[in-house]
C-alpha positions in Angstrom: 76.4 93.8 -60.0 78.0 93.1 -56.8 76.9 94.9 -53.4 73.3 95.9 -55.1 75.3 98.7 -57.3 74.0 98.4 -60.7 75.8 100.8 -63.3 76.1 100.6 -67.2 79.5 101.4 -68.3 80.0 104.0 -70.7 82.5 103.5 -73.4 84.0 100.8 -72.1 86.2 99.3 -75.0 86.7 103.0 -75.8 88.6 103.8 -72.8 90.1 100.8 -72.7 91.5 101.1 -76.1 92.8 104.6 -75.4 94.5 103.6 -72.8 96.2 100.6 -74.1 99.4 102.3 -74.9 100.1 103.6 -71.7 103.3 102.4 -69.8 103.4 100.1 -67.5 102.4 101.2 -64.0 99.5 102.9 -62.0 95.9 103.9 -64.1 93.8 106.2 -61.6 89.9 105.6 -61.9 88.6 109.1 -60.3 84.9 107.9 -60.8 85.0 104.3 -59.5 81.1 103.9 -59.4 80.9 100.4 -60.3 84.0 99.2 -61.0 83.7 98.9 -64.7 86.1 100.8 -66.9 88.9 99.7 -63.8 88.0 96.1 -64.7 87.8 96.6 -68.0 91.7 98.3 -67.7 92.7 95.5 -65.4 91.6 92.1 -67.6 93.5 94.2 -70.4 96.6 94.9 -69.0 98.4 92.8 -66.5 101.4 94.7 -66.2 99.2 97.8 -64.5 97.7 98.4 -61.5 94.4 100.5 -60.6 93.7 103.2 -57.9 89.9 104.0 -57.9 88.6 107.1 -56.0 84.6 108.0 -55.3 82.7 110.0 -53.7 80.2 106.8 -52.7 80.9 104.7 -50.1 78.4 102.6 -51.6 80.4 102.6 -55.1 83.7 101.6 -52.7 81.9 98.8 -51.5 80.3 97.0 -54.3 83.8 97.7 -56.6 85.9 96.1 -53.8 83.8 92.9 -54.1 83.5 93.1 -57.3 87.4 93.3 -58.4 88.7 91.7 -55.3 89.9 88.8 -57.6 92.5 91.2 -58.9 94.2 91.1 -55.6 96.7 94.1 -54.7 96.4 94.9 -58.5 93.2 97.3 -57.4 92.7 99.6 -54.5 89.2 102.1 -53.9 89.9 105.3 -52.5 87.0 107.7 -51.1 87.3 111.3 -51.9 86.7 113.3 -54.6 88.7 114.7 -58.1 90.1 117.5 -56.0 91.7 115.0 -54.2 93.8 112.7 -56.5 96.8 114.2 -55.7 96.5 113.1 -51.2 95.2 110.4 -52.5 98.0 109.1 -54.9 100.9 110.2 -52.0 99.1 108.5 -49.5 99.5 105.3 -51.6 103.0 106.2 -52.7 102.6 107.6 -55.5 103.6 110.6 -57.3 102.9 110.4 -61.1 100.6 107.7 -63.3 100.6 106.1 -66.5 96.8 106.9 -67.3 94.0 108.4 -65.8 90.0 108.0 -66.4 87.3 109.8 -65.1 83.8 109.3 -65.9 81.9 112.6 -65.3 78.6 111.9 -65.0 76.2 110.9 -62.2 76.2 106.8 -62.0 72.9 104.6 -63.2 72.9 103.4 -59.1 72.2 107.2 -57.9 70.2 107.9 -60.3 67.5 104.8 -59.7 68.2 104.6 -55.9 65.4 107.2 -54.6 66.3 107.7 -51.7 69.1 109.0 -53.1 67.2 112.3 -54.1 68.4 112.1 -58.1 65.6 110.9 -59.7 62.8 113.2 -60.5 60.2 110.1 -61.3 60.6 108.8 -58.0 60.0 110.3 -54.7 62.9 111.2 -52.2 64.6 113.1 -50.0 65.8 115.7 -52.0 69.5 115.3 -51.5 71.1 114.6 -54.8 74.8 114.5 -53.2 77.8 112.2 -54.9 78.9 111.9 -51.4 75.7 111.0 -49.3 77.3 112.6 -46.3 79.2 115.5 -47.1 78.0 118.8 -47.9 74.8 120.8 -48.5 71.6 118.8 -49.9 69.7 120.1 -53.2 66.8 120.7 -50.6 69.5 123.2 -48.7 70.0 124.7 -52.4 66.7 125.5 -53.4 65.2 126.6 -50.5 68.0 129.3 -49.9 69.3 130.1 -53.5 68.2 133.6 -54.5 66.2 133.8 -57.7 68.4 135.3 -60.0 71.5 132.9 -59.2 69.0 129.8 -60.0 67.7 131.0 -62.9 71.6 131.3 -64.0 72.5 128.0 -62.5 69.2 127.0 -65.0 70.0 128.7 -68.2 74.5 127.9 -67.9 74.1 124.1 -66.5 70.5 122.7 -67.6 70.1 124.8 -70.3 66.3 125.1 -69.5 64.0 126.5 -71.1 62.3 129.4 -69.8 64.7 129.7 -66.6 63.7 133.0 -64.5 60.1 131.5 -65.0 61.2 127.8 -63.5 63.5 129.8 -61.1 60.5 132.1 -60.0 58.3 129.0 -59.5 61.1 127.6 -57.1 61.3 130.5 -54.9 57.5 131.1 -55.0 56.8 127.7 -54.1 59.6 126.4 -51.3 60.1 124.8 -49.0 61.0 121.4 -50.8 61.7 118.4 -48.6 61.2 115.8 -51.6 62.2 115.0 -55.3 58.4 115.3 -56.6 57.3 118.1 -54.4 60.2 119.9 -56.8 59.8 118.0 -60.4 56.0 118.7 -60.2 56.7 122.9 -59.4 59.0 122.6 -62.1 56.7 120.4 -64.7 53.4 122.7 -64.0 55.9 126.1 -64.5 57.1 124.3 -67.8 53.4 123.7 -68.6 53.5 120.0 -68.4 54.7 117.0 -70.3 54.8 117.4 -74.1 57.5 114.8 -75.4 59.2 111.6 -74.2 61.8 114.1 -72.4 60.4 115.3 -68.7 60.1 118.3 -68.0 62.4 118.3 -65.1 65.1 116.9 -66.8 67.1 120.1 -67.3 66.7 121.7 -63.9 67.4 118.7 -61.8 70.6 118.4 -63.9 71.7 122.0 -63.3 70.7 121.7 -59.4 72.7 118.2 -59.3 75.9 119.9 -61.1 75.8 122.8 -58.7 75.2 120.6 -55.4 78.6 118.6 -56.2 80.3 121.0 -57.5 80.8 119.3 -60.4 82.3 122.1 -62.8 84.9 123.7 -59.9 85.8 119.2 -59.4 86.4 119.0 -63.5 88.6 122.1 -63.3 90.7 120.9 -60.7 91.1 117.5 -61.9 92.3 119.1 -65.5 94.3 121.5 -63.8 96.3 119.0 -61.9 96.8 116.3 -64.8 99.8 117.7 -66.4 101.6 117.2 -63.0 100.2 113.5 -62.7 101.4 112.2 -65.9 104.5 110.3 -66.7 105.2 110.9 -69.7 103.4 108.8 -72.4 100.6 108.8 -69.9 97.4 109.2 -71.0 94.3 110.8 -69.7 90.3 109.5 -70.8 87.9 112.0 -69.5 84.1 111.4 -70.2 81.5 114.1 -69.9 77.6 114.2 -70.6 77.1 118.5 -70.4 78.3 120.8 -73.2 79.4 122.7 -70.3 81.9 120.2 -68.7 82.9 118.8 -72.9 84.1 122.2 -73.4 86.3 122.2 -70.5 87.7 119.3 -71.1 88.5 120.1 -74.9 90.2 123.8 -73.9 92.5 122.2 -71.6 93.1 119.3 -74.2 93.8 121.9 -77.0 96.0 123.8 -75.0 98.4 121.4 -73.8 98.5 119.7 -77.5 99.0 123.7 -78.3 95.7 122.9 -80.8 94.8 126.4 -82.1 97.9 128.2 -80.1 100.3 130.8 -81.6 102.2 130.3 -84.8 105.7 131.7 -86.1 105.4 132.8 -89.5 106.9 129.0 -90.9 103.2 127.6 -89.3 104.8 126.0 -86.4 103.8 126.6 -82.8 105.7 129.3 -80.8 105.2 127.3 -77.1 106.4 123.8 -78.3 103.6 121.2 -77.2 102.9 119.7 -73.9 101.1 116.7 -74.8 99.1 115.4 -78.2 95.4 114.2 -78.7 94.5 111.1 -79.5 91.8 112.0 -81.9 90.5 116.1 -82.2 86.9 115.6 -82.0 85.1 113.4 -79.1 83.8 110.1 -79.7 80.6 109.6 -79.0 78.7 107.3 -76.8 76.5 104.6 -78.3 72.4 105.2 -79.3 71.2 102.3 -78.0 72.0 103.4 -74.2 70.0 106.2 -73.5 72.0 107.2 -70.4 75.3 107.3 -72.9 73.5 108.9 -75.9 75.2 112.5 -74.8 78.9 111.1 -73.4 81.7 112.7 -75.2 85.1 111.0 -74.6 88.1 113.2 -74.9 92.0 111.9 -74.7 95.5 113.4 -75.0 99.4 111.8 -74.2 101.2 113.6 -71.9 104.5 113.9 -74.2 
């Protein structure tokens, strides 16, 4: 990969073959990383354009290299989900024919240690999207009271054990590095008993609530009804139960999936939008960074 960002694409023909329907016109990629589902998008329709937004200057970098022979056909944004809507003005636009966001944490962060992801490598424990902006995972746990970690734990790691990891945390701070904090969390877990380790969970949950990742996902669903043209469609990928079931409420409701019925069986709010399939495809087995993605889409109508 270009610019030293190495990232494996996750359902990469997937997205692109949900999106392959969509008129003519502007896709927004709100998690650039790499570049490789707006490449993918771009070498499979020439009569769209693509607007990628990340956090990572790093991700802007090596994607602008990396699709420059697209040529006005692609444009990298920095800023967050939250800020689509700034974003899109700012480049003239007002609504989109499709929209893709890739919710997880990109393969680069997660093996760049000093990028303070990785709980098998040491690093400053930072663990922020945006390597500049905001409050480091070090300014998390070394603050966070007890009971609001072990939550944090149990709701976005689902950890085993969590007021006993949490209690380990708090008894054991200040962290400045990513081992000082997987090895707390490994000897409170009682060690390494299966190819999973033990710090998986937690450094997940502390990663989610460091980038806000949730309060990002809710903002980004919110504002999708008032992005889409109509037959535009929007590819969302998550990795946490958490963020999947998000995603599928606000999928279901503006397909009015599950909503209120007159007595004939046919919905009393007339639908918004459809899905393109009920259930979420899976990502493949044979990446073990995909093995939990869950790929939701639905048409704006």
């Amino acid at each position: 990969m270009s610019g030293g960002f190495e990232h494996i694409t996750v359902l990469r023909e997937e997205v692109v073959a949900a999106l392959g329907s969509v008129p003519a016109g502007v896709v927004v990629d709100c998690t650039l990383g790499g570049g490789g589902h707006s490449e993918a998008v771009l070498n499979s329709r020439d009569d769209v354009r693509v607007i990628g937004i990340d956090r990572d200057p790093a991700a802007i970098v090596a994607a602008t290299k990396r699709l420059a022979v697209f040529g006005k056909r692609f444009i990298a944004c920095e800023g967050s989900y939250s800020d689509i809507t700034r974003i899109l003005r700012e480049q003239g636009e007002e609504r989109v024919s499709g929209i893709v966001a890739d919710v997880g944490v990109s393969s680069h962060q997660l093996d760049s240690a000093e990028r303070g992801f990785s709980f098998q490598r040491e690093g400053p424990l930072d663990m922020r999207m945006g390597p500049c902006v905001g409050a480091t995972a070090a300014d998390y746990v070394n603050s966070v009271d007890r009971q609001a970690l072990c939550d944090a734990l149990r709701s976005y790691g689902d950890v085993r054990s969590p007021w006993k990891v949490a209690g380990a945390i708090v008894d054991n701070r200040p962290f400045t590095t990513t081992l000082q904090l997987a090895d707390v969390i490994s000897d409170a877990l009682g060690g390494r008993r299966s190819r999973i380790h033990p710090a998986t969970r937690s450094f997940q949950a502390i990663r989610i609530v460091v980038n806000d990742e949730l309060g990002e996902l809710s903002a980004l669903l919110s504002m999708i009804p008032s992005l889409l043209n109509s037959g535009g469609i929007a590819s969302i990928i998550s990795f946490h139960s958490a963020e999947d079931r998000m995603v599928k409420r606000s999928f279901f409701d503006m397909a009015g999936v599950d909503g209120e019925r007159d007595a004939f069986g046919n919905p009393v709010v007339a639908p918004k939008a459809r899905l393109l399939k009920r259930g979420a495809l899976k990502g493949k087995s044979d990446n073990v960074r995909a093995r939990s993605a869950r790929l939701r889409s639905v048409e704006w109508l």
